[in-house]
C-alpha positions as CSV (number, residue, x, y, z in Angstrom):
1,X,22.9,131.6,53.4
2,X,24.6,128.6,53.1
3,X,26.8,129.3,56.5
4,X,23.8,129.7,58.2
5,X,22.0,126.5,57.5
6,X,25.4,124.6,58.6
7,X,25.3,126.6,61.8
8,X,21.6,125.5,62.5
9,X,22.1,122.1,61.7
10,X,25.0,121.8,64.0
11,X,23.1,123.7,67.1
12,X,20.4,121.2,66.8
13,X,22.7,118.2,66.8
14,X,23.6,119.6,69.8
15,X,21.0,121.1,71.4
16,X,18.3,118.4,70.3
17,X,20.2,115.4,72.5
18,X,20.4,117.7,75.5
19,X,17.2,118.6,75.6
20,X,15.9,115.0,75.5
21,X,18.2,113.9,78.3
22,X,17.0,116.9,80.2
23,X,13.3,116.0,79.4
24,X,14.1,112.4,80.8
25,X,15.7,113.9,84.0
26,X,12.8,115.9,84.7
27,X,10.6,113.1,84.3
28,X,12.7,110.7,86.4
29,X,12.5,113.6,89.2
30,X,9.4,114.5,88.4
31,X,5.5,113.6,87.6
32,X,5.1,113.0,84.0
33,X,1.6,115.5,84.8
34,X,3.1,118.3,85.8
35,X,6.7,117.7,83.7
36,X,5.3,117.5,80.4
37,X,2.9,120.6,80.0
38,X,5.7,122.7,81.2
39,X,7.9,120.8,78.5
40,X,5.6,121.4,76.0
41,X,5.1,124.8,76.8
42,X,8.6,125.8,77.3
43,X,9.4,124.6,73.6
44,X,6.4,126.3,71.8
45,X,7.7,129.5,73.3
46,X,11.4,129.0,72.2
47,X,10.3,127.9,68.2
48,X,7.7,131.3,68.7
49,X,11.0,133.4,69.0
50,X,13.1,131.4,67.5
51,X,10.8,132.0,64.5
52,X,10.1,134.9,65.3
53,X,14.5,136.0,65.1
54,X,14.9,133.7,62.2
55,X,12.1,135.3,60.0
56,X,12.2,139.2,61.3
57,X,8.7,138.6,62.2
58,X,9.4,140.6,65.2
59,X,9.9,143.3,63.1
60,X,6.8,143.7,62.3
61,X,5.4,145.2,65.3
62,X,3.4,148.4,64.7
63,X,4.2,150.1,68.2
64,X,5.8,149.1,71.5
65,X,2.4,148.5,72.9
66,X,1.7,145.4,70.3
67,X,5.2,143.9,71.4
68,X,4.1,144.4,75.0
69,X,0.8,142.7,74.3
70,X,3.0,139.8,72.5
71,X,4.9,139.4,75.7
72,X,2.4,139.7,78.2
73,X,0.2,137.1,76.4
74,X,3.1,134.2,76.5
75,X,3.9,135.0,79.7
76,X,0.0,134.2,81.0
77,X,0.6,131.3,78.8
78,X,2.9,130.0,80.4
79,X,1.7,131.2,84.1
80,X,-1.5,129.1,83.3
81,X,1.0,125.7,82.5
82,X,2.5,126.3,85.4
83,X,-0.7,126.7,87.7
84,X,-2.5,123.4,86.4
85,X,0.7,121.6,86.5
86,X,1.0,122.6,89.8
87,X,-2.5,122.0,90.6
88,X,-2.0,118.1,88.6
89,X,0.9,117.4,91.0
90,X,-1.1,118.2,94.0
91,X,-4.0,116.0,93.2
92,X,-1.7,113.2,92.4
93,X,0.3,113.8,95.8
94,X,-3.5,114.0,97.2
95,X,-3.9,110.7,95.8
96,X,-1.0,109.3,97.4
97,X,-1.5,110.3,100.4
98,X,-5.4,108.8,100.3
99,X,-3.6,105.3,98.7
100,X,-1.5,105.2,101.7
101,X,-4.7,105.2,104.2
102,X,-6.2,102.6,101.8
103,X,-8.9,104.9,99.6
104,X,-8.1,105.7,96.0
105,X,-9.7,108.6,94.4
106,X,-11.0,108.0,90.8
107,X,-11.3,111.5,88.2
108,X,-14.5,111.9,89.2
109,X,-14.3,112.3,92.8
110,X,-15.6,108.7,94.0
111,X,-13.7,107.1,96.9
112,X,-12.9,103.7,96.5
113,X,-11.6,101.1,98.7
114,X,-7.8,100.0,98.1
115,X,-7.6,97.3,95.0
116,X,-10.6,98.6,93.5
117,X,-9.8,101.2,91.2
118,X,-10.1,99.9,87.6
């Protein structure tokens, strides 16, 4: 077992730096609203099968159905991240937009004049 841990410890020293730059590209590129979620998401669904190879837990399907099920539920998962991150990203570009013509939107809908949003 010992072979193994040494060979997880060195794919995180590698993989855990990459994955931080790429998280700070993405937010360089990208709004933090819509970048994040989609970060955060993406990783709960690798440590789900990472766990799930690492401790046979994938074994322990009863049927193909169940492992269908399993699937089909991350993937709405992450189909929902991806809809409200898109949807965040266009109500900050709508924002934008209405800052340029001089009227900032707060949360709650209310249109206020450029220089007074709190």
């Amino acid at each position: 077992a010992l072979p193994i841990l040494y060979a997880l410890l060195a794919g995180g020293l590698c993989c855990g730096p990459t994955d931080l730059h790429c998280l700070n590209i993405a937010l360089r590129l990208g709004a933090a609203a819509s970048v994040v979620p989609i970060y955060l998401s993406l990783t709960m669904l690798l440590q789900i099968v990472t766990g799930g190879i690492f401790f046979g837990e994938f074994k322990n399907f009863r049927d193909v159905a169940q492992m269908v099920m399993f699937w089909i539920s991350a993937a709405c998962m992450l189909s929902c991240v991806l809809a409200m991150a898109r949807a965040m990203a266009s109500d900050a570009e709508a924002n934008s937009l209405a800052c340029q013509e001089g009227v900032a939107e707060t949360a709650s809908g209310i249109q206020l004049p450029q220089g007074a949003e709190s």
